[in-house]
Each structure stands twice: as C-alpha cells, then as structure tokens.
C-alpha positions as CSV (number, residue, x, y, z in Angstrom):
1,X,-123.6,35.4,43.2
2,X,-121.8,32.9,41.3
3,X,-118.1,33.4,40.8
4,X,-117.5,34.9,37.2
5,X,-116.2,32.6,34.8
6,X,-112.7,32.6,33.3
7,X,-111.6,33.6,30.3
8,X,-110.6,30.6,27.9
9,X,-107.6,32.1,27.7
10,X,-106.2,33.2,30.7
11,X,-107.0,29.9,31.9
12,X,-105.3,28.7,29.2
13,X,-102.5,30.6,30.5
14,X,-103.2,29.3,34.3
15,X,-103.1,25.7,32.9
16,X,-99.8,26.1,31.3
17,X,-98.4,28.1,34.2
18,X,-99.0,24.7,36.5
19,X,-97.8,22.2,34.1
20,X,-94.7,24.4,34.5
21,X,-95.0,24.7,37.8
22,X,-94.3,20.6,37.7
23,X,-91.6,20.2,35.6
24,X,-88.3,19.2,36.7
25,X,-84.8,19.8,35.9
26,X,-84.0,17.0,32.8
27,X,-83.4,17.7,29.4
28,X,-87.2,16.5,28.7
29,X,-88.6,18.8,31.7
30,X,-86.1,21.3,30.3
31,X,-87.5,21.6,26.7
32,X,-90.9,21.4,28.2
33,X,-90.7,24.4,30.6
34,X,-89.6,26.6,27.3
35,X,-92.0,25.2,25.0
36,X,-94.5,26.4,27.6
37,X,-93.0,29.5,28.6
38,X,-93.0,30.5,24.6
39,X,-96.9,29.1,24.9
40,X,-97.6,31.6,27.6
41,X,-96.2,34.2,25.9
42,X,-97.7,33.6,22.2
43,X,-101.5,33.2,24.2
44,X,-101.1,36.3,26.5
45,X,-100.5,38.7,23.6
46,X,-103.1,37.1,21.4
47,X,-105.3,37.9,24.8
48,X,-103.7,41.2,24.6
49,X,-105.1,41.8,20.9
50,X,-108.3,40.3,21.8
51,X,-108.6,43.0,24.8
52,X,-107.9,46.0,22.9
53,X,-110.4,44.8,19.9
54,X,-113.5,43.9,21.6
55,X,-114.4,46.9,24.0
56,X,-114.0,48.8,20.5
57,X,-116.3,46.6,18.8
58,X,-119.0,46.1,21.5
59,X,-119.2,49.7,21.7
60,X,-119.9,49.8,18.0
61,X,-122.0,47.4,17.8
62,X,-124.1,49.0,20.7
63,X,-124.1,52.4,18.1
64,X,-124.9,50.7,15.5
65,X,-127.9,48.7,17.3
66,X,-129.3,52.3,18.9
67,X,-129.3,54.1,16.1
68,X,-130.8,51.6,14.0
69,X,-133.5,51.3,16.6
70,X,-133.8,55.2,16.1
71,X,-133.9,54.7,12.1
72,X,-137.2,51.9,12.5
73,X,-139.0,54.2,15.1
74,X,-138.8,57.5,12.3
75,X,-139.6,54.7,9.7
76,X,-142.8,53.5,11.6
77,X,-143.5,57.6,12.4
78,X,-145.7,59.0,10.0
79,X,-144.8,62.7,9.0
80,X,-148.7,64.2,9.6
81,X,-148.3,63.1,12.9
82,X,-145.7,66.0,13.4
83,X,-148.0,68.6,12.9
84,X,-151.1,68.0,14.7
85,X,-151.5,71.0,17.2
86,X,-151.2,70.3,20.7
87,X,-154.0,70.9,23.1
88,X,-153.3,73.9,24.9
89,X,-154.2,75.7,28.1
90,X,-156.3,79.4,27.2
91,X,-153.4,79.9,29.8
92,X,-150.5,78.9,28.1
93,X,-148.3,80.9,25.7
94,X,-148.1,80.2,22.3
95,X,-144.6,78.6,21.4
96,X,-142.5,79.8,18.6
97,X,-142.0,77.7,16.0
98,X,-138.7,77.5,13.9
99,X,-138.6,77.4,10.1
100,X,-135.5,75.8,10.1
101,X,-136.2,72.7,12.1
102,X,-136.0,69.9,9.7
103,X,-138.9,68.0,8.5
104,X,-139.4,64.0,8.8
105,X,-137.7,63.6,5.6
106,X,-134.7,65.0,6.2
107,X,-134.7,63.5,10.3
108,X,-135.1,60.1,8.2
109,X,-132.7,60.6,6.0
110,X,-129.7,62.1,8.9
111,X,-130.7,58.8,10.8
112,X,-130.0,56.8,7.6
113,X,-125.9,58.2,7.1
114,X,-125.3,58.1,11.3
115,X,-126.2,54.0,11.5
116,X,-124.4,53.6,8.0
117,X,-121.5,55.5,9.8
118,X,-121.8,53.1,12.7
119,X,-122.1,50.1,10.4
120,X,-119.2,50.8,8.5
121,X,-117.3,51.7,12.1
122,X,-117.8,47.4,12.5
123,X,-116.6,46.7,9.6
124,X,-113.2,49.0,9.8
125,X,-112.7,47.6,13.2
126,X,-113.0,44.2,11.9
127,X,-110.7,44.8,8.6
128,X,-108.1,47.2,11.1
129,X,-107.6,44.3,13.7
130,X,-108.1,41.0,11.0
131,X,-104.6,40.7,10.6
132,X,-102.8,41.6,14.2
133,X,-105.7,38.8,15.2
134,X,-105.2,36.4,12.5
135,X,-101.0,36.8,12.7
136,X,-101.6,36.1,17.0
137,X,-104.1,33.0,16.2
138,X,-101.5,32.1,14.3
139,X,-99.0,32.7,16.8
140,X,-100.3,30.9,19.0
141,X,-101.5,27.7,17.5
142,X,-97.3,27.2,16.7
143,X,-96.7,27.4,20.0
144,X,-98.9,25.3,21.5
145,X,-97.4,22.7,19.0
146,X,-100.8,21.1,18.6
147,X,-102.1,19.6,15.5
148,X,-104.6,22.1,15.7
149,X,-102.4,24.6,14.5
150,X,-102.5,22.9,10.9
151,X,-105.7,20.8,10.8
152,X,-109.4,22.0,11.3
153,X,-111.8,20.1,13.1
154,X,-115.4,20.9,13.2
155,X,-116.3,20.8,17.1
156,X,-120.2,21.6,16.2
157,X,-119.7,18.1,13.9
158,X,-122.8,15.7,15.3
159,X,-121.9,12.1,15.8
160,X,-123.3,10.1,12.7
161,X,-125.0,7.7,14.7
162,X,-127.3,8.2,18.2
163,X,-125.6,6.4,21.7
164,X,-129.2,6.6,23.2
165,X,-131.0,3.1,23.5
166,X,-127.2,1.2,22.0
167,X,-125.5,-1.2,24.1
168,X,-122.8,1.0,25.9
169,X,-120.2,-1.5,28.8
170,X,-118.7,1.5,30.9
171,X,-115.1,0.1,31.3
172,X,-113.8,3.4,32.0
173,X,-114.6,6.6,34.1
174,X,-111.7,9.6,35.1
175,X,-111.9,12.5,32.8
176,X,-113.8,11.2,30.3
177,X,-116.8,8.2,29.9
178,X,-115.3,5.5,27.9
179,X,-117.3,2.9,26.8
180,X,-117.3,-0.7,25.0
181,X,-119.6,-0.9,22.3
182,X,-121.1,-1.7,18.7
183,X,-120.3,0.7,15.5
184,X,-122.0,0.4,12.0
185,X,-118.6,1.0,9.6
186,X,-119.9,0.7,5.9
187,X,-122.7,-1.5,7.1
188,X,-120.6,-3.6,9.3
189,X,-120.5,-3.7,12.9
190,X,-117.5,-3.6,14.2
191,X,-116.6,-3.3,17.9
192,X,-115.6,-0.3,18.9
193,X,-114.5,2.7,22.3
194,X,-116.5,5.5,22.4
195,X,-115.0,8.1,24.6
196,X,-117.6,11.0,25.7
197,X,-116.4,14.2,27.2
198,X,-118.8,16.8,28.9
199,X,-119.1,20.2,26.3
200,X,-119.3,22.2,29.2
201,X,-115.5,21.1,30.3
202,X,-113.2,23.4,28.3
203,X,-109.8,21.8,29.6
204,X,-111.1,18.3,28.4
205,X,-112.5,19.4,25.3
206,X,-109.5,21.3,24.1
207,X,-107.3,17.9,25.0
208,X,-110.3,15.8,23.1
209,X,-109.8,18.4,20.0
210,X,-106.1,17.5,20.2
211,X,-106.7,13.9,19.9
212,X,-109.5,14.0,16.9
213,X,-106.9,16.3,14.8
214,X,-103.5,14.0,15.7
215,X,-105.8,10.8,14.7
216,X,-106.6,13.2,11.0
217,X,-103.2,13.8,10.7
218,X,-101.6,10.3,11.1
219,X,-104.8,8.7,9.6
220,X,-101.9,7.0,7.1
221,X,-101.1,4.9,10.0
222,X,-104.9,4.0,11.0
223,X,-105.1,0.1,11.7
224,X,-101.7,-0.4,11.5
225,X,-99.9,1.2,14.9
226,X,-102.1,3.4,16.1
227,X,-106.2,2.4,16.2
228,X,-108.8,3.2,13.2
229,X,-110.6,6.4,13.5
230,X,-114.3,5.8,13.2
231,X,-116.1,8.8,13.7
232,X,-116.3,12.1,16.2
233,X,-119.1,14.9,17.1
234,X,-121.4,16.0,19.8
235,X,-124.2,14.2,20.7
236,X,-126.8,13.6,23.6
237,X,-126.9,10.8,26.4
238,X,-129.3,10.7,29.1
239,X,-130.4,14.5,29.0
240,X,-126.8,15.9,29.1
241,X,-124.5,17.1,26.1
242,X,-121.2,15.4,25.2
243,X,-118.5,15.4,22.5
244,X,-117.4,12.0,21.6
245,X,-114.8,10.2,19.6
246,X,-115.2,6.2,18.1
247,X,-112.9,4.1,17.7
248,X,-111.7,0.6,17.0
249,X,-111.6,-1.5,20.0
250,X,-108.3,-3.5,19.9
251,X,-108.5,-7.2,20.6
252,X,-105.8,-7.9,23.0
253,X,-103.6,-6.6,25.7
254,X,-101.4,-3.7,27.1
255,X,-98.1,-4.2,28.2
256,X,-98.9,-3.3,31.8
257,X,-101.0,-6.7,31.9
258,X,-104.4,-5.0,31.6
259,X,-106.5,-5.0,28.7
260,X,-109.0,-2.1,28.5
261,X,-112.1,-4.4,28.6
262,X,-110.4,-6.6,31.4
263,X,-107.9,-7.9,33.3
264,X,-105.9,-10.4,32.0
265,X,-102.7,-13.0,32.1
266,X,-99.5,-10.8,31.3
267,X,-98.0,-10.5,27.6
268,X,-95.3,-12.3,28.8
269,X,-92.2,-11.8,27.0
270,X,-91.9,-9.7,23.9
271,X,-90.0,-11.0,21.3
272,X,-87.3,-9.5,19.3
273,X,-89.6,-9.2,16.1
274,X,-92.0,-7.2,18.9
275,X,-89.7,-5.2,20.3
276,X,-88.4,-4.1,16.9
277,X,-92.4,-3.4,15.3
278,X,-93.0,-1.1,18.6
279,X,-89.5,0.5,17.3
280,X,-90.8,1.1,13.8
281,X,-94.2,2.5,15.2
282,X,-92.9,5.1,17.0
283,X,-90.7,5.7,14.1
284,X,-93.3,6.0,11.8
285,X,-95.1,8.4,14.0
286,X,-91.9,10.7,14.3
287,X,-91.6,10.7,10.7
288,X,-95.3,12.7,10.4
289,X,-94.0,15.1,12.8
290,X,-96.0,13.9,16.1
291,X,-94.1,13.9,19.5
292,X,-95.8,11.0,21.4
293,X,-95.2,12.0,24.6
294,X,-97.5,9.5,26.7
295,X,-95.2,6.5,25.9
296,X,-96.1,3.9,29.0
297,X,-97.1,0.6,29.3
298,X,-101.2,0.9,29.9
299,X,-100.8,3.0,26.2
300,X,-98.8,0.5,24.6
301,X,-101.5,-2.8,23.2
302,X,-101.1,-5.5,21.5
303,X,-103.4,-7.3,19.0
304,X,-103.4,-11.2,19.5
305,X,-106.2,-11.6,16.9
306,X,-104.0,-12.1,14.1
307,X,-102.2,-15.0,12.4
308,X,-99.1,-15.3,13.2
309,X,-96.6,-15.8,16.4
310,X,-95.6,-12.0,16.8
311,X,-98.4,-9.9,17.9
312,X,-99.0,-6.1,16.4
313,X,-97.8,-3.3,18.3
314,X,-100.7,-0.6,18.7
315,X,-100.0,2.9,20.5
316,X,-103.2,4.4,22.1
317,X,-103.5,7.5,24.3
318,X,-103.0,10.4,21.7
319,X,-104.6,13.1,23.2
320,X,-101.4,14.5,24.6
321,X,-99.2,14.5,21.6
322,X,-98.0,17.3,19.7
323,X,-97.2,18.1,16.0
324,X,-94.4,20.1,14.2
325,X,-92.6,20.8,11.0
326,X,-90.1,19.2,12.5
327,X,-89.1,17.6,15.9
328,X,-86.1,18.0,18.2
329,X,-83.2,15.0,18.4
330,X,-83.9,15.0,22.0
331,X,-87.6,14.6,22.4
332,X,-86.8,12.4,19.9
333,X,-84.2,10.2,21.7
334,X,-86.2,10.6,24.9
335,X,-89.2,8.9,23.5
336,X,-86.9,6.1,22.4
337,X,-85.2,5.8,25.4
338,X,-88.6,5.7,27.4
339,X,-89.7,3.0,24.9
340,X,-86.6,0.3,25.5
341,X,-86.8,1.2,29.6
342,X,-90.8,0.1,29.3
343,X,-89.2,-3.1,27.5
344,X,-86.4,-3.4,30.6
345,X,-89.6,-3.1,33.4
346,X,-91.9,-5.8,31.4
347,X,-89.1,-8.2,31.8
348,X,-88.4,-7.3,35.6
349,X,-92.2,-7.7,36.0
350,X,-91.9,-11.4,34.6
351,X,-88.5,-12.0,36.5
C-alpha cells in the first residue's frame, strides 16, 4: 500500500522544524529560530482545533446522510404497501398485531425531526467551532509573517491566456519551470518569465502563493524596483496541471554576472548613483512592511535598456519574503548590511 499522505499541516510543522534545525547562532539566525518556534506553535494549535472539530463533524454529517437516506426510502414507500397480508404457512401461527404501532404517516413524519436534528447538529458544530477556528487561522497567518496573512489570492484563478502551442525558451529548471516568453499586456506583447509550479507540490505552491500576494502588496513598486506583475493562475501544459505566475522579463543583468536568459560580460563597477538606487529600493520595500530576506547577487538585476549612464536597480526572487505591521531594526539592518557586503564582493570579483 502506498504510504498515507501527510497532513498539510503537520508537515507544515515538519518543514518549519528543519529550517530550524539549520539556523545558526547570529542575531539573524537568532530571530529566525523564534519567529519559527512562535510559527510552530501558532500551526500546532490551529491543528489542534482542527482535530477536535472534524471527527465531530464527519460523524454528523454521516447522521445526517443516513437518516436522510432513511427519510427518501419512507418517501418513495407507499403506505398500502404496509398492509398487504403475508403469505402464510396453514402451519404457521397467526402474529399479533399491535394497535399502537405507528402508521407511515407518523414513521415519515419521526424521520423528518431526527435528520432536521442531525442537520441542525452541522450547523451548531460549524457556528460552536467558527470562532476558536477563525481566531487560530488567524493565529497563524501572523505568525508565519506571510503576506498571506492580509491579502487573498484566489489559487483556483485560471491563467488568462493558454501556454499550449506559445513559444516557451526553458532557461530554467530546480523547483519550478521557468520560461522565456511572449505576453499579450493590453494588446501589446511584451516579453515576459513565466514560472510554472506542479499543483500537486504543496511546499512549492504555498512558497508560489507567497510570492503572487508580496508582488499584490508591493504592486506600488511594480516596474520600478521590483518586476511588473502580469498575471497568475493554474493552467495546463502537456497533459499535466501547473500554477503559474507572469512576469516582465528584465532586459539586462544580475550582479553575479549572469543574466537569466544568458550568460554575459560582468556589470562591472557600480557607480555611486547605483549603489545608492539599490539603497533606496530596498528602502522602499521596508517601508510597505516586506523583509526581503533573499538579498544576493543572482536576485539583484539591472536594466541596461534605458537612457541614461546609471542603470535601474531591480530586486527579483520574492517568494521568500515576509510582511508585517511593522519590521524589526535588526532584520532591518541585516538586510542593509547584506546589501553593501554584496557591493564589497562585486568589486573583489573585478579586482
């Protein structure tokens, strides 16, 4: 037999257990390993909730579907039916007959009130646990500081436009498909990424979800610092079922000398008007209350279609940020920090 699935949640659970499992012992690994340990917490008791609803609720619903069943079967049983005589034996006794056994009607009517009773059983053990579950969703969003927690996105969303028969360039294949392509934007075609990740994947697809809702929540900074947003939703590529999120494609290169199309020439030096618009990117992405916490030199682009000597600071790779009300001084400063010591290695690489 195949092995039994797990829960979402405990592995959930499992997956923040090994990411703390990895931390080490700096002020960023620090904060991490109690953001997660407040994670595990918030997800296990929401579990907890969740485990002491459901048996309750299956077990009504199974009432509820039995004695329904009952109630059709007396419906579709004529009452003449009842009392036709048996054939008996000239051996057999007579039975007795009660005169108080009820009649058809009232059977009916008895089978009506117990699957009302079971009915409204659902709908108490719905109302009864609505708020311990909605008050541990709630829970447990916050903790997991994802954008999640405050923006809905619609994962049964279908992709506007088909992938089947288009011109797809793989350029990139780990965890997800990504893809160079063409996208219809307001009857343009503009070139575009489109990243697919398998439905079936629930690890991937709960880090795709986090990328679609931090791209809604900063889309003020859309074409500016970070990449515009084109589109997202499930769709279908050769027979198998994928979630997948568009995107400009930027025209240039990342600071680790590799453009995501190909491999080119290093940047070469940054200059000081550079080095201060990567500054005021990551700024402007504090200020909305996203911790960019996959600041590195393959995430970091830089358009060169523009007029212009200086070229625009981009920052890709969102699908591991996080958003709160508001953000520590020391993820804060560590981000910063990160940022200038990325600066400090481009110029050793030139050196």
């Amino acid at each position: 037999m195949p092995p039994k699935p797990m829960d979402p949640l405990a592995a959930e659970v499992a997956m923040y257990r090994e990411d703390r499992e990895r931390l080490g012992t700096s002020d960023k690994d620090k904060l991490m390993r109690e953001r997660l340990t407040t994670a595990i917490s918030a997800v296990k008791t929401l579990a907890a909730v969740q485990k002491k609803r459901d048996p309750l609720l299956r077990s009504a619903r199974e009432d509820a579907t039995r004695l329904g069943n009952e109630l059709q079967a007396l419906k579709r049983k004529s009452p003449e039916s009842e009392h036709k005589p048996e054939p008996q034996s000239k051996r057999a006794r007579p039975r007795r007959t009660c005169s108080t056994a009820p009649s058809h009607a009232e059977r009916l009517e008895m089978a009506k009130v117990k699957h009302k009773r079971a009915v409204k059983r659902i709908l108490w053990i719905v109302h009864e646990y609505a708020e311990p579950l909605a008050q541990a969703e709630a829970a447990a969003d916050k903790a997991r500081r994802g954008p999640a927690a405050g923006i809905e996105v619609d994962m049964t969303h279908r992709l506007s436009q088909s992938l089947q028969g288009r011109d797809l360039r793989l350029i990139l294949d780990r965890f997800k498909k990504t893809f160079a392509t063409t996208w219809n934007d307001d009857n343009q075609d503009v070139k575009a990424v489109v990243k697919l990740t398998p439905r079936n994947d629930t690890n991937q697809m709960r880090s795709t979800r986090n990328e679609v809702a931090t791209y809604q929540h900063l889309h003020s900074l859309q074409g500016t610092c970070i990449p515009r947003f084109l589109d997202y939703g499930c769709t279908e590529l050769d027979g198998k079922e994928y979630f997948a999120i568009v995107m400009e494609r930027i025209e240039g290169r990342d600071l680790a000398a590799q453009e995501i199309l190909d491999f080119r020439p290093s940047l070469g030096w940054l200059s000081d008007q550079e080095k201060a618009a990567c500054r005021e990117g990551l700024a402007r992405i504090h200020e909305l209350g996203v911790s960019y916490w996959d600041i590195r030199g393959s995430n970091l682009m830089f358009r060169d279609n523009l007029p212009g000597p200086n070229r625009t600071p981009v920052f890709i790779g969102l699908a591991r940020a996080t958003v709160a009300d508001e953000l520590y001084s020391v993820e804060v400063d560590e981000q910063r920090e990160h940022l200038e010591e990325i600066f400090i290695e481009n110029n050793h690489n030139l050196d």
